[in-house]
C-alpha positions in Angstrom: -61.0 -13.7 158.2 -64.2 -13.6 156.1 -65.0 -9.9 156.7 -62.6 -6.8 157.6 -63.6 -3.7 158.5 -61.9 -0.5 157.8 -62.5 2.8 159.3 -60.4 5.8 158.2 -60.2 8.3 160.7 -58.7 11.8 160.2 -59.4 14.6 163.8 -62.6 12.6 164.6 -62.3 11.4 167.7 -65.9 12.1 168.7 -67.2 10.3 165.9 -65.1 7.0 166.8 -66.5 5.7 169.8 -70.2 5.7 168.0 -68.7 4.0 165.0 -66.4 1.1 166.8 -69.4 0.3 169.2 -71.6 -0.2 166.3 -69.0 -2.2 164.1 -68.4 -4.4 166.8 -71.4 -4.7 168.4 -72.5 -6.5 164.7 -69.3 -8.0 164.8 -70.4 -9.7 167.7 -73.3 -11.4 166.4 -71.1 -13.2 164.0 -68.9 -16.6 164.8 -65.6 -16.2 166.5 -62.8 -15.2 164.4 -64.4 -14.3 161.7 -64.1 -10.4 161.2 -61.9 -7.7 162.7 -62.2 -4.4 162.4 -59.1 -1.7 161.9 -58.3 1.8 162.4 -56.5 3.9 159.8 -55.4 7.0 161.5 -54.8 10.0 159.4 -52.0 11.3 160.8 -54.9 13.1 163.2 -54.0 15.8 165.9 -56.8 15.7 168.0 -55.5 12.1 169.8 -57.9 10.0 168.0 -54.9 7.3 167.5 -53.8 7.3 171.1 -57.8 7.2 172.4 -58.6 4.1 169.8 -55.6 2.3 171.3 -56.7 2.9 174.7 -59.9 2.4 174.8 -60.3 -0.3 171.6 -57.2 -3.1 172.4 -58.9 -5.4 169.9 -59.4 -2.9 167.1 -56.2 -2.9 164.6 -55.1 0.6 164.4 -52.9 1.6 162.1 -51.2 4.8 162.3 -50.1 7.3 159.5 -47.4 10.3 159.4 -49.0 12.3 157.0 -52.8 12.3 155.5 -52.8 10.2 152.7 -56.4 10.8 152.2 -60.0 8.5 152.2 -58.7 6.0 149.5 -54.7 5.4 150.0 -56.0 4.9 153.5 -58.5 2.1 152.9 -55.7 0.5 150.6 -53.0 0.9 153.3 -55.4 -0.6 155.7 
């Protein structure tokens, strides 16, 4: 991979949508196999996990028990 993208999400569900169909709407412009794009859920409770994996089978998601918070996510990610 040459670029990885991480989004760490925490209760922002109506947020996500704008932010995935952005990333990889970019993503598309570059060559095949050459970026991904993950979701680090936050241990949310307003379904963001479950919608992401629904809606977004090629984004990575990643999901947490507990918050761990904007920068233990992006390493964890």
């Amino acid at each position: 991979m040459t670029l990885s993208v991480i989004v760490v999400s925490y209760n922002v569900k109506g947020y996500l949508s704008l932010c995935l169909d952005s990333a990889l709407a970019a993503i598309e412009r570059l060559p095949s196999g050459t970026a991904e794009v993950f979701v680090f859920d936050n241990a949310s409770s307003d379904g963001s996990a479950d919608w992401v994996s629904s809606h977004y089978p090629s984004v990575h998601l990643i999901r947490s028990e507990e918050n761990l918070g904007f920068s233990a996510g992006n390493n964890a990610a």
